[in-house]
PADOTOR-709567 format. One record per residue (C-alpha): residue number from 1; x, y, z. Coordinates in nm, 4 decimals, decimal comma. Layout:
<recs>
nr: NUM&X: X&Y: Y&Z: Z $
...
</recs>
This chain:
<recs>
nr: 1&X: 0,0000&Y: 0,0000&Z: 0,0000 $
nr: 2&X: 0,3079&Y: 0,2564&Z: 0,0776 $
nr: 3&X: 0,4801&Y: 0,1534&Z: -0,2206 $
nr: 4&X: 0,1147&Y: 0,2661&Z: -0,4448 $
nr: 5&X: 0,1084&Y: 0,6011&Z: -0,2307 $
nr: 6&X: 0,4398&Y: 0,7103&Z: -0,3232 $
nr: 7&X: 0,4201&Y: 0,5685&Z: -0,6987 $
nr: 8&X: 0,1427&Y: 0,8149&Z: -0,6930 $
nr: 9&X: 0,2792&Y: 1,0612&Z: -0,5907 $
nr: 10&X: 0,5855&Y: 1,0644&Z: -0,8508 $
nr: 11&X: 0,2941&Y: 1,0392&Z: -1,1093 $
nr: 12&X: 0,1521&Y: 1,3973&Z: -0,9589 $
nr: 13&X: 0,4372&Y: 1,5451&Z: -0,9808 $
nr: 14&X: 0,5477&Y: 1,4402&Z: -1,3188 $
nr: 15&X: 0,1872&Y: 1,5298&Z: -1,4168 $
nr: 16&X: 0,1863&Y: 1,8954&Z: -1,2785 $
nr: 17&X: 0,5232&Y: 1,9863&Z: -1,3377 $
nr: 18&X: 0,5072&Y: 1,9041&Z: -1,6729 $
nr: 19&X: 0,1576&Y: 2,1246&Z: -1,7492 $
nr: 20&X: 0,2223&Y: 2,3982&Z: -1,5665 $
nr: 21&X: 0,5070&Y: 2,4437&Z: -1,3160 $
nr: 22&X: 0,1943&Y: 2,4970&Z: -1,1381 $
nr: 23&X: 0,1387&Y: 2,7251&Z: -0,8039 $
nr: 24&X: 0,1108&Y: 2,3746&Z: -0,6216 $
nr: 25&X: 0,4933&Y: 2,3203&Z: -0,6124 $
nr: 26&X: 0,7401&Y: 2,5674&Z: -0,4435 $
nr: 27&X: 1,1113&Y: 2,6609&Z: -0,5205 $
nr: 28&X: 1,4082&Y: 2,6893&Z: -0,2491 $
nr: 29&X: 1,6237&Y: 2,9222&Z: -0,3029 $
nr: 30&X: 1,8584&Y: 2,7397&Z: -0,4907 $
nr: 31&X: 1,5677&Y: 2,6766&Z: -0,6841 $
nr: 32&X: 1,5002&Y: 2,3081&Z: -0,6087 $
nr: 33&X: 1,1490&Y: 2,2051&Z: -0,6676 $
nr: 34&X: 0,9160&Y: 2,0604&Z: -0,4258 $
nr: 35&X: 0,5809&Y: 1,9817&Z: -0,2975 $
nr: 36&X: 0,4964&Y: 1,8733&Z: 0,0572 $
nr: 37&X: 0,1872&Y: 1,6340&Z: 0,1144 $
nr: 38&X: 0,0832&Y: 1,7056&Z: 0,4442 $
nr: 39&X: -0,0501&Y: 1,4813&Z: 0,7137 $
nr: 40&X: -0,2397&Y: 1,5159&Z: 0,9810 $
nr: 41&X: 0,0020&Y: 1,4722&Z: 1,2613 $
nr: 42&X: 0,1667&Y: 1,7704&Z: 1,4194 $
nr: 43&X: 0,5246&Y: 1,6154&Z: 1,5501 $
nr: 44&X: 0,7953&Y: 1,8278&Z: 1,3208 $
nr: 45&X: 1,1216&Y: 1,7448&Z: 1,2053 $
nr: 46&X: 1,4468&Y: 1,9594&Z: 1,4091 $
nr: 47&X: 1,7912&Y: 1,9825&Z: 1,3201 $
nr: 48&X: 1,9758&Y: 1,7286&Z: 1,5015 $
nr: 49&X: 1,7204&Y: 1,4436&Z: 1,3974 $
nr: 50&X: 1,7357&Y: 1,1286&Z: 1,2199 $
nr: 51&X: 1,4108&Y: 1,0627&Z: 0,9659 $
nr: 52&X: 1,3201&Y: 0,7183&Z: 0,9229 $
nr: 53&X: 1,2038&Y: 0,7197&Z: 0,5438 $
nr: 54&X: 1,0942&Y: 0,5322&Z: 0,2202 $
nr: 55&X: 1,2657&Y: 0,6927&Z: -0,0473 $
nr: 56&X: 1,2054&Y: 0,6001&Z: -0,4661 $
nr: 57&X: 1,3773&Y: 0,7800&Z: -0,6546 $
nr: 58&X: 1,3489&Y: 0,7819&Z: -1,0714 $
nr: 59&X: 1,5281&Y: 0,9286&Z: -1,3693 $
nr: 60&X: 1,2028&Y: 1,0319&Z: -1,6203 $
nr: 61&X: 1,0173&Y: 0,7205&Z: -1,5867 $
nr: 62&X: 1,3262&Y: 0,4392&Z: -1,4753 $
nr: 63&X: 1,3267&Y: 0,3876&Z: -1,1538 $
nr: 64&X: 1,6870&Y: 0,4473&Z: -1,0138 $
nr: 65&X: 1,6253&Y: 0,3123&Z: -0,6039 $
nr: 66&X: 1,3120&Y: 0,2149&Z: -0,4093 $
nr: 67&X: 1,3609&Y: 0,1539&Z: -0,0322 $
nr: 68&X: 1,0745&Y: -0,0729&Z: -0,0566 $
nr: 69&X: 1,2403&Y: -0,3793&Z: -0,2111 $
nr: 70&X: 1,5002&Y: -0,2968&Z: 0,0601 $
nr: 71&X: 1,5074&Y: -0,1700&Z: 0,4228 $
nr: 72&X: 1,3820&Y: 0,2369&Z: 0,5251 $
nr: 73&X: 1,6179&Y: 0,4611&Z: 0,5050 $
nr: 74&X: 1,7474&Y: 0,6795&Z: 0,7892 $
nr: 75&X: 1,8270&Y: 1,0349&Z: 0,7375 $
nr: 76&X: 2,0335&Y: 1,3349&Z: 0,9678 $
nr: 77&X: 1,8974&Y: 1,6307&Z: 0,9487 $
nr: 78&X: 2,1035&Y: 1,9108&Z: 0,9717 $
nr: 79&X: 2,3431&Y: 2,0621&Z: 0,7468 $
nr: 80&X: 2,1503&Y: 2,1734&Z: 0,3986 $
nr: 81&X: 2,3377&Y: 2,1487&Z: 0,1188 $
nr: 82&X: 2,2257&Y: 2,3487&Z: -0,2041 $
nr: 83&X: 1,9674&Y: 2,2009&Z: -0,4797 $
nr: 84&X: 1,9253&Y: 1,9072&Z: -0,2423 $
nr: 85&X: 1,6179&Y: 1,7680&Z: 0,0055 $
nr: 86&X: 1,8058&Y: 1,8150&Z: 0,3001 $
nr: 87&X: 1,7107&Y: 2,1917&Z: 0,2334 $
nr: 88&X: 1,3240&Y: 2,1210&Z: 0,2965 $
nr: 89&X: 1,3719&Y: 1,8287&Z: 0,5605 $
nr: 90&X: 1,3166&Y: 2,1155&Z: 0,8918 $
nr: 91&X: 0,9393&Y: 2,2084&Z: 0,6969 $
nr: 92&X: 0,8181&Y: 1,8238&Z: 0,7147 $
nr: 93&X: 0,6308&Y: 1,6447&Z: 1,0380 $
nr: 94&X: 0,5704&Y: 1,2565&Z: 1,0750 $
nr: 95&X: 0,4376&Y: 1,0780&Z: 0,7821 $
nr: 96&X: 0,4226&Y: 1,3805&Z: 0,5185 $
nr: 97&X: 0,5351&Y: 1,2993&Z: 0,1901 $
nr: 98&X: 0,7680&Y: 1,4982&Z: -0,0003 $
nr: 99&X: 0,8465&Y: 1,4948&Z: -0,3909 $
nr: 100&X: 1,1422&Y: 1,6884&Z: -0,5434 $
nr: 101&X: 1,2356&Y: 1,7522&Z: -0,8464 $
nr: 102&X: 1,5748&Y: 1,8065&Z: -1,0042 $
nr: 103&X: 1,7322&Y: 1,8755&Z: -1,3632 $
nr: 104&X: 2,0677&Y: 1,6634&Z: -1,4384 $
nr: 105&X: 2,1432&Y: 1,9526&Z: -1,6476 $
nr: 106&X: 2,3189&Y: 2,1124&Z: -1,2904 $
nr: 107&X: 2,4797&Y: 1,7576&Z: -1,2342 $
nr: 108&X: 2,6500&Y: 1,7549&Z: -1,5427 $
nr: 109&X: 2,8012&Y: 2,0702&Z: -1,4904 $
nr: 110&X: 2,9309&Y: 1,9583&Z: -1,1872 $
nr: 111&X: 3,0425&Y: 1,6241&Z: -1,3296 $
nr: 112&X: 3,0419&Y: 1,6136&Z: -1,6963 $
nr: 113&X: 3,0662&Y: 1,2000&Z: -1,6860 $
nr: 114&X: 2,7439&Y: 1,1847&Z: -1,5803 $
nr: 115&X: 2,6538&Y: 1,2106&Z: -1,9314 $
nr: 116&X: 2,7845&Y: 0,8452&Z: -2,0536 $
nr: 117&X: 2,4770&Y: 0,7709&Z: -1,8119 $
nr: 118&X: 2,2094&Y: 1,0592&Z: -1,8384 $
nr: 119&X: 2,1539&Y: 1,3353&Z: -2,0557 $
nr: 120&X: 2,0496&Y: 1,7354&Z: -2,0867 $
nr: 121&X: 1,6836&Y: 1,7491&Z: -1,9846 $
nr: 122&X: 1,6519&Y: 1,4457&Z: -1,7713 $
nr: 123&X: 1,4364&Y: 1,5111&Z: -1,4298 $
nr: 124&X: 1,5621&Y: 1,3111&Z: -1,0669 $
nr: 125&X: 1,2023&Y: 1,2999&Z: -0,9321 $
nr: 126&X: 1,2283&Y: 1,1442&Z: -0,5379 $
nr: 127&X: 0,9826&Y: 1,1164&Z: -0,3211 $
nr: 128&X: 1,0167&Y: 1,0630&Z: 0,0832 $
nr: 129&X: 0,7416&Y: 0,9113&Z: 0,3123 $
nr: 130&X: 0,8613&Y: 0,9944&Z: 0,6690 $
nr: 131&X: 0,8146&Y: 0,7122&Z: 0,8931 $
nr: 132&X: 0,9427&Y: 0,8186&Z: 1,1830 $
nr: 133&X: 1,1290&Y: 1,0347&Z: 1,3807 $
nr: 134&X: 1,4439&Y: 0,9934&Z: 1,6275 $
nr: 135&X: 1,4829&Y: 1,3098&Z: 1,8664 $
nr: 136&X: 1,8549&Y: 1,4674&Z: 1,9217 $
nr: 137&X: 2,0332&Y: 1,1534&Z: 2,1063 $
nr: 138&X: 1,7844&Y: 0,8953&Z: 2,0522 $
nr: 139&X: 1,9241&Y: 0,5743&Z: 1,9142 $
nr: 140&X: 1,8216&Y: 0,4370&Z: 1,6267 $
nr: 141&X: 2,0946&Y: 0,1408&Z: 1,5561 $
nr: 142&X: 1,8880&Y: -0,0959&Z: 1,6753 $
nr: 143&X: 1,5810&Y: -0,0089&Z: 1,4620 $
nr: 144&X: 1,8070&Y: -0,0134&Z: 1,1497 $
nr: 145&X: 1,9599&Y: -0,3265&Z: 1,2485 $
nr: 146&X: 1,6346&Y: -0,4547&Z: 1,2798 $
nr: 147&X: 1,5180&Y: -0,3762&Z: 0,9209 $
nr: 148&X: 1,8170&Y: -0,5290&Z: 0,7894 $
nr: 149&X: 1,8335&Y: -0,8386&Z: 0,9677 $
nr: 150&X: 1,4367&Y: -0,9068&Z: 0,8404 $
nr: 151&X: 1,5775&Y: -0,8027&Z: 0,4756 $
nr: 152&X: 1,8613&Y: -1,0556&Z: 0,4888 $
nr: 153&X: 1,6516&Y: -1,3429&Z: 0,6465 $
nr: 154&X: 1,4222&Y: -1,2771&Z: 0,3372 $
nr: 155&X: 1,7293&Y: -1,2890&Z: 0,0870 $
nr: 156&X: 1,8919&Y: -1,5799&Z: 0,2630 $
nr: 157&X: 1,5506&Y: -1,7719&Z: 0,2244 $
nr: 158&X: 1,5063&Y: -1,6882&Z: -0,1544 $
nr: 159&X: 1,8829&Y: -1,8235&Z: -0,1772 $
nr: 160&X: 1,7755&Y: -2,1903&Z: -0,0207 $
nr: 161&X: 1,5226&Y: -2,1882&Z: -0,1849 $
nr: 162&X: 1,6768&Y: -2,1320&Z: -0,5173 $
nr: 163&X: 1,8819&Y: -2,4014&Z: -0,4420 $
nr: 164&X: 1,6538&Y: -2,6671&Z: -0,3720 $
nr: 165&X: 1,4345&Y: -2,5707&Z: -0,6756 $
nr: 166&X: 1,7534&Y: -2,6443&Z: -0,9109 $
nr: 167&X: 1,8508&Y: -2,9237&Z: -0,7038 $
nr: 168&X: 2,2416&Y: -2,7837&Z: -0,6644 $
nr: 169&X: 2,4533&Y: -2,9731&Z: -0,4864 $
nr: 170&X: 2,5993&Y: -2,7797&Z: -0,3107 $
nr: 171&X: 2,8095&Y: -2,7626&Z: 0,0615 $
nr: 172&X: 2,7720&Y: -2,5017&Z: 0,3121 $
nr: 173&X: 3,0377&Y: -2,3807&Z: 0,4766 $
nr: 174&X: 3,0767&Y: -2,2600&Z: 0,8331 $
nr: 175&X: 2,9548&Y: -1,9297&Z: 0,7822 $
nr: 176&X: 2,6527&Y: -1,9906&Z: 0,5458 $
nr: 177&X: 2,8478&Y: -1,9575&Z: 0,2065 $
nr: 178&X: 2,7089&Y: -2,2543&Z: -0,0300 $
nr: 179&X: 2,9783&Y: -2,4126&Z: -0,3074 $
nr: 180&X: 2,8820&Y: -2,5843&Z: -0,5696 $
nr: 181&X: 3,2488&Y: -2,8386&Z: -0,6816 $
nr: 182&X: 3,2776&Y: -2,9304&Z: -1,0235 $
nr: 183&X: 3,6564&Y: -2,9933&Z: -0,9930 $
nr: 184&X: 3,7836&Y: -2,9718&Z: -0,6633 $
nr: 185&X: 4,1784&Y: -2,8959&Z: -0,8031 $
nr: 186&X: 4,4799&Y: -3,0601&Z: -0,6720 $
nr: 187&X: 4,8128&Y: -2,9039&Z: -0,5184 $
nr: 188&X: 4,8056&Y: -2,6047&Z: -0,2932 $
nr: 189&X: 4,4980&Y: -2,5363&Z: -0,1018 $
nr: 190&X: 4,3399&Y: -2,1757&Z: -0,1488 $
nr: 191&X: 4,3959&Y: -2,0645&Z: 0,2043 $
nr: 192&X: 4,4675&Y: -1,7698&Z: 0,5025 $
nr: 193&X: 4,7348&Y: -1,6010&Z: 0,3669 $
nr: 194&X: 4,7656&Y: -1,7617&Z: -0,0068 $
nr: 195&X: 4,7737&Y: -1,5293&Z: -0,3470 $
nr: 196&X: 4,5501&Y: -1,6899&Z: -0,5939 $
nr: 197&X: 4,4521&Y: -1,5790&Z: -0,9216 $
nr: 198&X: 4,0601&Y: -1,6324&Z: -1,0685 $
nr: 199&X: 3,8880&Y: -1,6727&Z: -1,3454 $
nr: 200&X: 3,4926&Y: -1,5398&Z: -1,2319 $
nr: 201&X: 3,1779&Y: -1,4984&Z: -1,3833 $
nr: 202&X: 2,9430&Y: -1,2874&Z: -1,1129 $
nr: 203&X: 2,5316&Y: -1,3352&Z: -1,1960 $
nr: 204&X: 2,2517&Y: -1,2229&Z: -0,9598 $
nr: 205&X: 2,0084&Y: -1,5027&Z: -0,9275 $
nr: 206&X: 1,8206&Y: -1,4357&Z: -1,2280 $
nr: 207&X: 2,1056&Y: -1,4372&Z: -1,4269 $
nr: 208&X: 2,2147&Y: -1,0665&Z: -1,4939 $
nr: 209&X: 2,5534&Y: -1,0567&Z: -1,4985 $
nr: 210&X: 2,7345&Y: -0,7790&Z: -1,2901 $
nr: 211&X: 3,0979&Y: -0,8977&Z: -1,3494 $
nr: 212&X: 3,3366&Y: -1,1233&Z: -1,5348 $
nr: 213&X: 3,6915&Y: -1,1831&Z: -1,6556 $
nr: 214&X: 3,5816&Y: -1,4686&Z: -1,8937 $
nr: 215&X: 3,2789&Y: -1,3481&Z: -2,0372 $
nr: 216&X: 3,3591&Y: -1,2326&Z: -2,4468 $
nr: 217&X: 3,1790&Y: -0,8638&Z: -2,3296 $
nr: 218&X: 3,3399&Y: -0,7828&Z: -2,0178 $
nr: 219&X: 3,6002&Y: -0,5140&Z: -1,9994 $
nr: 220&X: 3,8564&Y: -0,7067&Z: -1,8768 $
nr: 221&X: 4,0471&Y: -1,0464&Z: -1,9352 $
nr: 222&X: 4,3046&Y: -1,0468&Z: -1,7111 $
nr: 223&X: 4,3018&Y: -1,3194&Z: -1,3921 $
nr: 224&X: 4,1571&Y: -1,1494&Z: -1,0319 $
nr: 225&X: 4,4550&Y: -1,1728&Z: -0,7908 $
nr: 226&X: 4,4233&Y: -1,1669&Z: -0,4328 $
nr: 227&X: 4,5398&Y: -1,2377&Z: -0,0764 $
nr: 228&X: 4,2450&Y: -1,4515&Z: 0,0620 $
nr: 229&X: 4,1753&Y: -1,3020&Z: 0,4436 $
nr: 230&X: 4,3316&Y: -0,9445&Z: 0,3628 $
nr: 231&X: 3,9523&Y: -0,8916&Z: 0,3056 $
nr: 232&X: 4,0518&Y: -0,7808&Z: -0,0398 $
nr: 233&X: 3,7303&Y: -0,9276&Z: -0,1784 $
nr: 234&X: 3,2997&Y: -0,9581&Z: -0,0403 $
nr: 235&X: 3,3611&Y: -1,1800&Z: 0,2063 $
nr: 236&X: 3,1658&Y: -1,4564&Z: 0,0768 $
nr: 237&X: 3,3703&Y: -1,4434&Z: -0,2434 $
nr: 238&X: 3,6815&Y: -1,4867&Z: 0,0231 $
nr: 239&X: 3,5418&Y: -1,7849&Z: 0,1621 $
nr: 240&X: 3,3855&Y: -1,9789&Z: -0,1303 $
nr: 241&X: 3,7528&Y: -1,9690&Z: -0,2592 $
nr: 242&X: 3,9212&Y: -2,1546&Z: 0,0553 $
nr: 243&X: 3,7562&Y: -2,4357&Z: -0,0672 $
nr: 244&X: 3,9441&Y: -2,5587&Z: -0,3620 $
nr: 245&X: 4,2897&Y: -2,6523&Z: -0,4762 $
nr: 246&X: 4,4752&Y: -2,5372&Z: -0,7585 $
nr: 247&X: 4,3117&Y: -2,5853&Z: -1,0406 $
nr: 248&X: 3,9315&Y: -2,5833&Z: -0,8794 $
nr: 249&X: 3,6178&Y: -2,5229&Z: -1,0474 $
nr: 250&X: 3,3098&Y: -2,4665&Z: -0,9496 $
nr: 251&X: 3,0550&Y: -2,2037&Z: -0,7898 $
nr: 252&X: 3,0331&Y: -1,9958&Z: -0,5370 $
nr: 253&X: 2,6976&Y: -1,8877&Z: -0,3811 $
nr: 254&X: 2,6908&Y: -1,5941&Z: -0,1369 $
nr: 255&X: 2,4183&Y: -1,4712&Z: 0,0931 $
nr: 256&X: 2,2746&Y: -1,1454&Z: 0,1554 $
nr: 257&X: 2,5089&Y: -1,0778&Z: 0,4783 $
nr: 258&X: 2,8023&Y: -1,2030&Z: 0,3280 $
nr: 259&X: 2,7483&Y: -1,0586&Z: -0,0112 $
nr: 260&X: 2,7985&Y: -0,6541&Z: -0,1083 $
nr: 261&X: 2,5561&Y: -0,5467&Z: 0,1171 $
nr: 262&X: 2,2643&Y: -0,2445&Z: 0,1353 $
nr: 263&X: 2,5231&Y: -0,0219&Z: -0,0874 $
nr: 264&X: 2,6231&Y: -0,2556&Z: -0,3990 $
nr: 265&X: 2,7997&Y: -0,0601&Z: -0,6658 $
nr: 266&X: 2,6239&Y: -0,2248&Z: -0,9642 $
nr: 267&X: 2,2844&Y: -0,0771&Z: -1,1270 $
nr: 268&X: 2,2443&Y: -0,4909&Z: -1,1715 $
nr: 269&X: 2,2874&Y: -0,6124&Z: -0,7773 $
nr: 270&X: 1,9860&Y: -0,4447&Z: -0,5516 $
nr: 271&X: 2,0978&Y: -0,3981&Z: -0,1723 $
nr: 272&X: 2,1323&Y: -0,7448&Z: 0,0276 $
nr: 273&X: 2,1244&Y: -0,9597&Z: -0,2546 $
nr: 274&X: 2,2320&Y: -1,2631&Z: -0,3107 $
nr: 275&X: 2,4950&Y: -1,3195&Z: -0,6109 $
nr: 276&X: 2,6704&Y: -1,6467&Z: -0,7692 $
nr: 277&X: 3,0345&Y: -1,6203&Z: -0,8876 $
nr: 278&X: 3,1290&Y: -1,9680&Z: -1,1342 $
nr: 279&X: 3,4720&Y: -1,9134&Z: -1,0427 $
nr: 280&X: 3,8503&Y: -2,1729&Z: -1,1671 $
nr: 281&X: 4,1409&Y: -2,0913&Z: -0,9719 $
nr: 282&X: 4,4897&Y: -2,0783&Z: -1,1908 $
nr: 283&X: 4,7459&Y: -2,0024&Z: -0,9345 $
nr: 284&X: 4,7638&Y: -2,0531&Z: -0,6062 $
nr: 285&X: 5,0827&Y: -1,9292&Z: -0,4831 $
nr: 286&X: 5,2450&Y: -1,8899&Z: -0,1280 $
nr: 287&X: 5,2438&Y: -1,4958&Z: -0,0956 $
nr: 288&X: 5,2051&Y: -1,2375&Z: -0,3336 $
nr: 289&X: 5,4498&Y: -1,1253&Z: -0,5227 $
nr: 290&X: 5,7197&Y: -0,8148&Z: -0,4109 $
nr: 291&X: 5,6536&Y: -0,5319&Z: -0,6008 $
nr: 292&X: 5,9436&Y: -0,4921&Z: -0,8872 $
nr: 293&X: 6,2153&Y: -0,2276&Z: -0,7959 $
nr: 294&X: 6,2707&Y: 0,0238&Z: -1,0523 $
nr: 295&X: 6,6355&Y: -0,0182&Z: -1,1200 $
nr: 296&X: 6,8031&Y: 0,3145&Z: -1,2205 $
nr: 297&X: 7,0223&Y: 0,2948&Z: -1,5174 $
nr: 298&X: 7,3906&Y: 0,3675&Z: -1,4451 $
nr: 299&X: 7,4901&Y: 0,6458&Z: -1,6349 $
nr: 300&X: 7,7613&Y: 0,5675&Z: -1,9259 $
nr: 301&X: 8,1497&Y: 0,7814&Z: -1,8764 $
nr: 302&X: 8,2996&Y: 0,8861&Z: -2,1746 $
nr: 303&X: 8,6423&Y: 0,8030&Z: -2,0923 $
nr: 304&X: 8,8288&Y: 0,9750&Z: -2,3052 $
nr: 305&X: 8,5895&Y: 1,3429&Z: -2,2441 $
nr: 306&X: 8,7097&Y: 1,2141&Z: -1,8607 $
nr: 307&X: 9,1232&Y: 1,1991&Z: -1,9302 $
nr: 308&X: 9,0743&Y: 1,5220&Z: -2,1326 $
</recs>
């Protein structure tokens, strides 16, 4: 039902903005747009507060993030920093909505790369549902630990149950990593302390894939090379690997806690979820390898310039 409100409510806005800039929405002074849906509850919002909120936010019609698939989101208030929400946080109370609007246009500016991704003209459109309120002091770690913990039992569940629907056979290790071994290598175990080098394929569990070093379309060929326990890599990744020899094969799949966590950097990977790496060790080596010396070239002596 919260999820219908606030798709809704990006609707309006797109709706009005588009007709008529109408009187309904308001300007800050740095010219951000907004509208405020009020409620009928009379507790405001301070500086020095944490909001508890749902937050979607879209480019045009594609939505970019939607707290709904994930956990709330929990927001200081205090500093306001120009063309931004934070400037219109202090004029909400509990459970108000808010929808801004801003033009990438002033994004690119900023940050001209921005336009491999978006273009000229394109509208951020976000909307906040306030939730909840945590005075000056109040802590609110245990609430967000909370949200996260239901989140992950949900992702963890989807994972067994992917599982069992493909009928994997897979181990679990210690820590709730599951490996599928289709070769489990021979030689040097991949270990505390050990360099190894991986070939990887990453895939959410639809199938998207996110990464790869083998795949003809991915960027790059060369073999992943790390220290495992240097936490160099999601620690799932880290573990799934300890379980093969030189030469392994197989896959690696890693739960929501283990995995990249409520702040993946992939458009592909949505907060908590769980991912599958088909990984095949090459290398497994000892240590990693000291870092080569730039030797300076000795400088030639004309001899005979010398004598003279």
């Amino acid at each position: 039902m919260k999820t219908v409100t606030s798709s809704v409510l990006v609707v309006l806005a797109v709706i009005m903005i588009a007709g008529c800039q109408g009187t309904s929405f308001e300007k800050t002074k740095s010219n951000l747009v907004y509208k405020i849906y009020r409620s009928k509850d009379t507790a405001t919002v301070r500086n020095g507060e944490t909001m508890k909120v749902q937050v979607i936010q879209k480019i045009n019609d594609s939505t970019l993030f939607d707290s709904h698939q994930t956990t709330p989101v929990y927001l200081p208030v205090g500093q306001q920093r120009p063309y931004d929400a934070s400037e219109v946080f202090t004029k909400l109370r509990l459970n108000d909505s808010l929808v801004t609007v801003q033009m990438m246009d002033s994004f690119i500016k900023q940050n001209p790369r921005l336009l491999q991704r978006f273009k000229n003209g394109d509208r951020i459109i976000t909307t906040f549902k306030v939730l909840h309120i945590y005075k000056q002091g109040e802590n609110y770690m245990a609430d967000q630990q909370k949200d996260q913990d239901a989140v992950i039992a949900l992702k963890d569940k989807e994972l067994e149950d992917y599982i069992a629907k493909n009928k994997i056979n897979a181990t679990k290790t210690a820590n709730g990593v599951y490996v599928e071994i289709t070769n489990p290598g021979q030689g040097a175990q991949a270990d505390t302390g050990k360099y190894v080098s991986v070939m990887y394929k990453g895939t959410t569990l639809n199938g998207k894939m996110f990464d790869s070093n083998t795949d003809s379309s991915s960027r790059h060929k060369e073999p992943l090379q790390f220290t495992i326990g240097k936490r160099e890599m999601i620690p799932g990744f880290d573990e799934g690997v300890r379980v093969f020899k030189n030469g392994g094969q197989g896959r690696i799949f890693v739960p929501a806690k283990l995995g990249f966590g409520p702040n993946p950097n992939s458009p592909d990977i949505k907060p908590f979820d769980p991912v599958i790496f088909e990984v095949k060790l090459i290398d497994v080596a000892d240590k990693a390898p000291e870092p080569q010396q730039l030797i300076k070239p000795q400088t030639k002596v004309d001899t005979a310039q010398r004598k003279k």
